[in-house]
C-alpha positions in Angstrom: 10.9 0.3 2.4 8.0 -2.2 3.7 5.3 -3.2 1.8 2.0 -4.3 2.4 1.3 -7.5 0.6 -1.7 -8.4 -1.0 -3.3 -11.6 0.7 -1.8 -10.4 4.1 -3.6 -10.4 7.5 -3.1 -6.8 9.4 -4.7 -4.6 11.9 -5.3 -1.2 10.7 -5.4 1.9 13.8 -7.5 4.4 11.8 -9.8 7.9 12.3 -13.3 7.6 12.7 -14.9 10.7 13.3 -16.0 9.6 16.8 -14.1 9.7 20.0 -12.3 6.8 19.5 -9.8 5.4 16.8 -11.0 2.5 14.4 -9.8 -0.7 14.3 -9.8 -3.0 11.5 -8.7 -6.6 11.3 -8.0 -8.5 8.4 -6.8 -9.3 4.7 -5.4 -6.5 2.3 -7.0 -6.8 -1.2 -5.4 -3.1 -2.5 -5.1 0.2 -3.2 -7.6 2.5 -4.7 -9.2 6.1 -4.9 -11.8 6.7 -2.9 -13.1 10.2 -4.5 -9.6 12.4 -4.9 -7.6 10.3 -2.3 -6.0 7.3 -1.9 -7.4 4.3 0.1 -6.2 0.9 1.3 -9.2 -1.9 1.2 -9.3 -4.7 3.1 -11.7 -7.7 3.2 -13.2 -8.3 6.7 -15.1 -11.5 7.8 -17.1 -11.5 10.9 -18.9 -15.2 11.8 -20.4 -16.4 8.0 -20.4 -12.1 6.8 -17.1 -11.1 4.5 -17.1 -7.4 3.3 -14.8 -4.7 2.2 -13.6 -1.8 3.9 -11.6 1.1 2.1 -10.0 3.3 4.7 -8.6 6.6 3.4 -4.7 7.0 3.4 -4.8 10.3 5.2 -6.7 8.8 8.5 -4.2 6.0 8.8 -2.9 6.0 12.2 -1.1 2.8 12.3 -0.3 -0.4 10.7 0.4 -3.2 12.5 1.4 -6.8 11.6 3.3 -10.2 13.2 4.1 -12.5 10.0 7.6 -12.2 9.8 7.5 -12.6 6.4 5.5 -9.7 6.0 8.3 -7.4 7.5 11.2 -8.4 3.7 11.7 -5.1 2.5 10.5 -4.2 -0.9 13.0 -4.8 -3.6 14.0 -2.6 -6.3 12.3 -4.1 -9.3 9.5 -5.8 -9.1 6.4 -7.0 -11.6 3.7 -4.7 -11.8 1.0 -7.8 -11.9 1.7 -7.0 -7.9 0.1 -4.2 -7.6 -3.7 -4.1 -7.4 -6.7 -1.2 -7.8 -10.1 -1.8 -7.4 -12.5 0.2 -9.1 
């Protein structure tokens, strides 16, 4: 299994309820529930602007990354400080 890793840079392929997929560059911060459903947030800079963005799990479309290292499977056991929510 892959993980996401918190403090990684991806771009997220998501729905937008236009025409046209979304698509979102930069740093996961975590998971959280965005009213009954699961979300992944990510911080987003744009010139001197940083914001969030929580994108609901179920309008995912893709994932995509190039840091190698983010491609280590997850392993069996592992702290649970690694896992974040924001509420």
């Amino acid at each position: 299994m892959i993980e996401i890793r918190k403090g990684g840079k991806y771009v997220v392929i998501s729905n937008s309820g236009r025409d046209e997929p979304m698509k979102t560059e930069g740093e996961f911060v975590g998971y959280t529930i965005l009213g009954e459903e699961g979300a992944i947030c990510f911080r987003i800079t744009e010139g001197e602007k940083s914001f969030l963005r929580l994108i609901p799990v179920s309008g995912l479309i893709a994932i995509e990354f190039s840091d190698e290292d983010l491609l280590k499977p997850k392993q069996a056991k592992e702290d649970g400080d690694r896992t974040n929510y924001i509420s």
